[in-house]
DOPA-621697 format. One record per residue (C-alpha): residue number from 1; x negated, y negated, z negated. Coordinates in Angstrom, 2 decimals, always signed. Layout:
<sites>
+-----+---------+---------+---------+
:   i :      c1 :      c2 :      c3 :
+-----+---------+---------+---------+
: NUM :       X :       Y :       Z :
...
+-----+---------+---------+---------+
</sites>
This chain:
<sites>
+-----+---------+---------+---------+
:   i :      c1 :      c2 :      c3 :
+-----+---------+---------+---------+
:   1 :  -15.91 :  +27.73 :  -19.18 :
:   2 :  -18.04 :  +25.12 :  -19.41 :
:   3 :  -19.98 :  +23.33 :  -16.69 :
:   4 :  -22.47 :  +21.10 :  -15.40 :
:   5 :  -22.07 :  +19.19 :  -12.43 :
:   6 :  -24.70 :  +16.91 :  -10.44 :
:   7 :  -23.14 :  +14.19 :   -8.96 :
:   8 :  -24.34 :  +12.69 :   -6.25 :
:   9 :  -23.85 :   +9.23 :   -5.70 :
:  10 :  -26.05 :   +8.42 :   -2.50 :
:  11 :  -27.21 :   +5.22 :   -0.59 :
:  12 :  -28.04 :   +7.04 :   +2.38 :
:  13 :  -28.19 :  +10.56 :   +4.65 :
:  14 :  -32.16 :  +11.41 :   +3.45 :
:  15 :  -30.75 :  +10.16 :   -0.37 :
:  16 :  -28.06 :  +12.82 :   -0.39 :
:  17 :  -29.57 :  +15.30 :   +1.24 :
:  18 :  -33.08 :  +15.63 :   -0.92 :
:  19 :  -30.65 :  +15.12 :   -4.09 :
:  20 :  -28.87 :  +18.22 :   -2.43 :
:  21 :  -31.86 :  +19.98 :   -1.85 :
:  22 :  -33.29 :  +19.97 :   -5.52 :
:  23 :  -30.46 :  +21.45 :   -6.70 :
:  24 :  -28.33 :  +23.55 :   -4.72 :
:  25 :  -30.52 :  +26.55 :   -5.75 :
:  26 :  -29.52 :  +25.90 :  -10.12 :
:  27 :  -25.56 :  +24.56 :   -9.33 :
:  28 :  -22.66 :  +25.83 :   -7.33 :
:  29 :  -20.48 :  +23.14 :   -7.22 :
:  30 :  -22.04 :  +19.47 :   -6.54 :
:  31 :  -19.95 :  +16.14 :   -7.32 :
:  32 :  -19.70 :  +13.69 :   -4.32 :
:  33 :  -18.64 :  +10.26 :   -5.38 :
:  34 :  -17.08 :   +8.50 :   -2.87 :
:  35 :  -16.99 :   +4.23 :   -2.85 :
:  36 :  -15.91 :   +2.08 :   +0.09 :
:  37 :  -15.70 :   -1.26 :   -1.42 :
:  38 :  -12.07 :   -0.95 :   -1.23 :
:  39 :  -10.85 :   -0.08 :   -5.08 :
:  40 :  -14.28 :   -1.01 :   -6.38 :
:  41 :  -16.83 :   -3.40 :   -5.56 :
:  42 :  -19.24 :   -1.06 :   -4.32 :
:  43 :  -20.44 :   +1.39 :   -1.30 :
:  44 :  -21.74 :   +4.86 :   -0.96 :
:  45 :  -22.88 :   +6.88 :   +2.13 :
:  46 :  -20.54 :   +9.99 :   +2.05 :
:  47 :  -20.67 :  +10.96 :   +5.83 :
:  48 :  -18.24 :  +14.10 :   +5.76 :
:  49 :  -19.73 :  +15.45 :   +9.60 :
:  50 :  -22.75 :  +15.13 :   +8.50 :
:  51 :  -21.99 :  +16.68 :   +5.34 :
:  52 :  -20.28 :  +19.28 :   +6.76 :
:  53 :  -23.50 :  +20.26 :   +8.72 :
:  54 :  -25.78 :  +20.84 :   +6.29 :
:  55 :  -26.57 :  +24.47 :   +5.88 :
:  56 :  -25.82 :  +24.98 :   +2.17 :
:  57 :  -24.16 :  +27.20 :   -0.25 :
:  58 :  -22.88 :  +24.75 :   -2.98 :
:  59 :  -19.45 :  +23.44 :   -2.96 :
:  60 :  -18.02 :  +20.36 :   -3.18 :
:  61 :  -15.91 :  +18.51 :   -4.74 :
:  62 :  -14.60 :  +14.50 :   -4.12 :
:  63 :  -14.63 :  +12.03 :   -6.19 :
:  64 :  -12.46 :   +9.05 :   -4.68 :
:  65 :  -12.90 :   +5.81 :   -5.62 :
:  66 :  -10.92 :   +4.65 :   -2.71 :
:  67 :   -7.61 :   +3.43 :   -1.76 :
:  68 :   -6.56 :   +5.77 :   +0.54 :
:  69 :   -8.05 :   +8.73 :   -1.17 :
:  70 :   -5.89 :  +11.32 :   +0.92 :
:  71 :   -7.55 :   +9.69 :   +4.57 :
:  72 :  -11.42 :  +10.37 :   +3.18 :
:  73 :   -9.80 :  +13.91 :   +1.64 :
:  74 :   -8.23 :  +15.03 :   +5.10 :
:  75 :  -11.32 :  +14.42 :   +6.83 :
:  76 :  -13.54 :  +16.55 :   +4.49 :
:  77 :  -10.99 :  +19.18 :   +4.63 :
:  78 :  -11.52 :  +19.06 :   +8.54 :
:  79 :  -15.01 :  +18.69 :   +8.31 :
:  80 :  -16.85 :  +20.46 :   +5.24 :
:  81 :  -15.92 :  +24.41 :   +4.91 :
:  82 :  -17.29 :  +24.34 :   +1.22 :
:  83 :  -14.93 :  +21.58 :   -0.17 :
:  84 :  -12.94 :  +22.45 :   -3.15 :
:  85 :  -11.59 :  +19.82 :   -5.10 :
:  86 :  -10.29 :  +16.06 :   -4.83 :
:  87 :  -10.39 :  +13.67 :   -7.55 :
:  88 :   -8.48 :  +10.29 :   -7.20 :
:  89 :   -7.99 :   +7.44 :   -9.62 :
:  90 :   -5.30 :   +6.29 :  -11.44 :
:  91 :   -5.69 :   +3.00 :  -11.26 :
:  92 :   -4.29 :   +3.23 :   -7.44 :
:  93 :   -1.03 :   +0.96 :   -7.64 :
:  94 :   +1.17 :   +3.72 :   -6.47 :
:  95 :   +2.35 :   +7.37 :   -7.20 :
:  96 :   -0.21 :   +9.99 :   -8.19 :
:  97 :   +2.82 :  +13.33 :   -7.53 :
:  98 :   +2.72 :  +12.59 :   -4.26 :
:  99 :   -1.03 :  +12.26 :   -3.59 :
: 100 :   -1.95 :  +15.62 :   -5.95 :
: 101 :   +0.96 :  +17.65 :   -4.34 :
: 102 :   -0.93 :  +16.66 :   -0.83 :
: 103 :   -3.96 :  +17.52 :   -1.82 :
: 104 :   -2.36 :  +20.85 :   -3.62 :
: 105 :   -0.98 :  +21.05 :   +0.23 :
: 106 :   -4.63 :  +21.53 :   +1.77 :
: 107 :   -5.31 :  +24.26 :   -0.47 :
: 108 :   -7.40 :  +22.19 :   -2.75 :
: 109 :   -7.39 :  +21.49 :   -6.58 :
: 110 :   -6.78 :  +18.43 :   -7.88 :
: 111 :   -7.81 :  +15.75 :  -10.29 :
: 112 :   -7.20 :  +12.67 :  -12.26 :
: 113 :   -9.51 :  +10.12 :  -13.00 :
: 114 :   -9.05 :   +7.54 :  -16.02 :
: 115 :  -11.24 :   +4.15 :  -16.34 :
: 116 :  -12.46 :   +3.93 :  -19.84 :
: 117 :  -10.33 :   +1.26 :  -20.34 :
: 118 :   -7.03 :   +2.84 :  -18.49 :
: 119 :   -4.66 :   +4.68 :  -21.10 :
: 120 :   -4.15 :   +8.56 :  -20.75 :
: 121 :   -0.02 :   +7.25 :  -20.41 :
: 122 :   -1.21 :   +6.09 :  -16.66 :
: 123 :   -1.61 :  +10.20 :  -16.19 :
: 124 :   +1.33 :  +11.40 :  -18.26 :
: 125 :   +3.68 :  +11.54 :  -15.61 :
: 126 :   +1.68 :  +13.86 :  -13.75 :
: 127 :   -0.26 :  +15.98 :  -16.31 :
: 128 :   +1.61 :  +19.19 :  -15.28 :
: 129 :   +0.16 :  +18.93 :  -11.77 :
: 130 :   -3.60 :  +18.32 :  -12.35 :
: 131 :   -6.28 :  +20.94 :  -11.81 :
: 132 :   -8.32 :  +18.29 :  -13.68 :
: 133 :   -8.37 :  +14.93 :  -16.01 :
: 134 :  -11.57 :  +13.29 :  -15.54 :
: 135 :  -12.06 :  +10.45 :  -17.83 :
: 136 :  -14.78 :   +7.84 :  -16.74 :
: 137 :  -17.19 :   +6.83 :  -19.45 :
: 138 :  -18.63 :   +4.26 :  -17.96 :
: 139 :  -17.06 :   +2.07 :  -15.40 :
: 140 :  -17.18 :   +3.53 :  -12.03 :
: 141 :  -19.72 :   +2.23 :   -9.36 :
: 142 :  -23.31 :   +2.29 :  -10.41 :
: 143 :  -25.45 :   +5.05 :  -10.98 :
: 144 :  -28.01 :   +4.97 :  -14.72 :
: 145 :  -25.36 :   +3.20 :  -16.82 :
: 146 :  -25.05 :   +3.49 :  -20.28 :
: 147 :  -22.18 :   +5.17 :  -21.44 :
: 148 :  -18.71 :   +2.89 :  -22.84 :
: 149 :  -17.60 :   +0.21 :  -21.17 :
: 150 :  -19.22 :   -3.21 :  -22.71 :
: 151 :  -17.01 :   -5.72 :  -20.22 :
: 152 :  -13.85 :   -3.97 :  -21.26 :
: 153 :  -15.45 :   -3.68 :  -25.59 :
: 154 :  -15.54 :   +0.23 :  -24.84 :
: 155 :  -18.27 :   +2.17 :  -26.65 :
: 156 :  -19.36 :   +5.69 :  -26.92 :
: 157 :  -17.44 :   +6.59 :  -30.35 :
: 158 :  -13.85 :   +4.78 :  -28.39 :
: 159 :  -14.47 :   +6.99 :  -25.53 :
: 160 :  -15.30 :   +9.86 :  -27.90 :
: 161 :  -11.70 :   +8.84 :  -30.12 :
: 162 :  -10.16 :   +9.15 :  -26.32 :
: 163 :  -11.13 :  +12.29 :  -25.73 :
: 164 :  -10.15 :  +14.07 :  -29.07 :
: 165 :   -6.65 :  +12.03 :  -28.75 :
: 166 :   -5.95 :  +13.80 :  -25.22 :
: 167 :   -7.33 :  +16.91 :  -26.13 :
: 168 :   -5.11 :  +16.95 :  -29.04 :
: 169 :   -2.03 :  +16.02 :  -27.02 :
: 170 :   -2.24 :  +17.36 :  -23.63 :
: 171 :   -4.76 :  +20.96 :  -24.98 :
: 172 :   -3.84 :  +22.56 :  -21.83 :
: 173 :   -5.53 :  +20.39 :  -19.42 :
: 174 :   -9.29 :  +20.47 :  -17.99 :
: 175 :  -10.72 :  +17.85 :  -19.29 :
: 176 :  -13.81 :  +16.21 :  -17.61 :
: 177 :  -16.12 :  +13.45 :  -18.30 :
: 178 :  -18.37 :  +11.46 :  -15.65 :
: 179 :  -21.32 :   +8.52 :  -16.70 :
: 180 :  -23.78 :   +8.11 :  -19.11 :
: 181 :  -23.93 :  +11.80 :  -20.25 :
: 182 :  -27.65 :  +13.03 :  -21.24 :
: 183 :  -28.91 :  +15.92 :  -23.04 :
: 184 :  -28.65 :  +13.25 :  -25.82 :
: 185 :  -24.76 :  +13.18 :  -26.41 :
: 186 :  -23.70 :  +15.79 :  -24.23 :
: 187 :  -22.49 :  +17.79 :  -27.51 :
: 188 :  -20.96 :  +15.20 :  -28.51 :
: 189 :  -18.30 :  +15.08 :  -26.12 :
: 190 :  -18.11 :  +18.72 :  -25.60 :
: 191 :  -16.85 :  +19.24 :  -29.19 :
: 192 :  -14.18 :  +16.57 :  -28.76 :
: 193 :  -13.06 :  +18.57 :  -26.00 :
: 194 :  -14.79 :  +17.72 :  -22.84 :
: 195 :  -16.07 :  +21.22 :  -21.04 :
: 196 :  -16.80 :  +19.96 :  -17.70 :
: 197 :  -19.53 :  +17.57 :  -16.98 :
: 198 :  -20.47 :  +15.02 :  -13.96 :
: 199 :  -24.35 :  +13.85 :  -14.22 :
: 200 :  -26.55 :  +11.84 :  -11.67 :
: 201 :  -29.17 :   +9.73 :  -12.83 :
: 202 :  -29.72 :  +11.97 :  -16.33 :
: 203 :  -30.16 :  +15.01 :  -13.55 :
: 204 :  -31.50 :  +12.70 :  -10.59 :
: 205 :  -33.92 :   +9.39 :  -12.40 :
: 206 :  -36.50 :  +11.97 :  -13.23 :
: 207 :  -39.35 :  +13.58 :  -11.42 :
: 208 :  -37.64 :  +17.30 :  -11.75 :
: 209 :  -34.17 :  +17.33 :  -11.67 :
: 210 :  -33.99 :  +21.30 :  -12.49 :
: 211 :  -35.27 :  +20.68 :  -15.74 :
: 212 :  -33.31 :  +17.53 :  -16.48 :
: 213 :  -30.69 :  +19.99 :  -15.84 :
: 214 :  -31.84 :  +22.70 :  -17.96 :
: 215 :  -32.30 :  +20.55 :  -20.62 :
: 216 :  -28.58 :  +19.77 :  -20.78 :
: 217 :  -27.48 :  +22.97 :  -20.14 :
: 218 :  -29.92 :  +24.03 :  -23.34 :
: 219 :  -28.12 :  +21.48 :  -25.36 :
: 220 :  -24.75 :  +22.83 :  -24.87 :
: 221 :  -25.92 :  +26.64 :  -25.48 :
: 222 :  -25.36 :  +27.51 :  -22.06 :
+-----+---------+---------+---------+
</sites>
């Protein structure tokens, strides 16, 4: 199935919550990304009590760009009834198995996440446990970039050539993609293999976010 997520990356409480608002009614699962300046130089407000209560029927899912992903996890797993999923990164200089079988422990699915420039052979070890591979295609921190990965030489048909590769070795897996996706080139990367989509400012940078929404949907044939 094929899906399109909003993903909220928020500088504040009223930030996240109107981005909430405009569309819980059009999405049932919203993308949180999580930064605390710790595995990437920048900071989000992700306040899991106050998350947690927000009257809402969307769920959630995590995306950790932390370095102790399983802390921030644990306390949205305590705090937010509608959480679903945690996604980590694999650039954390340690073990993924034991992190995903931890999540897997709280009842929770769990995901991947690959830089642009970070080989799919960082994952391989622990393909067989992921709910999820979520490949970055921009470099994670900012919301409104363009997609690839200039500081690393990365552009939109290398990411594209990534995606096809892993699809091709690994067809089992979920494969996700998050940055720099627009009605635009959405197709793109859903025939290379991609079928599950993260998008905030191409939902969020415009004055109606359901249409922005619509429009991607529309060019996927959903």
């Amino acid at each position: 199935m094929t899906e399109i997520l909003p993903a909220i990356l928020a500088e504040s409480k009223e930030q996240f919550v109107t981005q909430l608002r405009a569309v819980e009614a059009y999405a049932s699962v919203v993308h949180v990304d999580v930064l605390d300046g710790t595995l990437f130089p920048h900071m989000s407000w992700a306040d899991a009590r106050a998350v947690g209560s927000l009257d809402t029927s969307v769920q959630f899912e995590l995306h950790l760009m932390v370095e102790n992903p399983l802390a921030v996890a644990r306390t949205w797993k305590e705090e937010v009834t509608g959480l679903s999923r945690v996604i980590f990164h694999a650039e954390l200089d340690r073990q993924h198995e034991p992190i995903i079988e931890a999540i897997h422990g709280m009842h929770l699915d769990a995901g991947l996440a690959l830089n642009p420039e970070t080989p799919v052979e960082e994952a391989h070890h622990a393909i067989h446990l992921l709910d999820e591979l979520l490949l970055m295609t921009v470099h994670p921190g900012a919301s409104g970039q363009g997609i690839g990965d200039p500081a690393h030489g990365i552009h939109e048909d290398d990411l594209l050539a990534k995606v096809v590769e892993i699809h091709r070795r690994y067809p089992d897996i979920l494969l996700g993609a998050d940055g720099g996706v627009t009605a635009q080139n959405i197709l793109r990367f859903l025939q290379a293999g991609i079928t599950r989509f993260c998008a905030s400012s191409s939902i969020f940078a415009g004055r109606n976010p359901h249409t922005a929404l619509e429009e991607m949907r529309k060019a996927l044939g959903m």
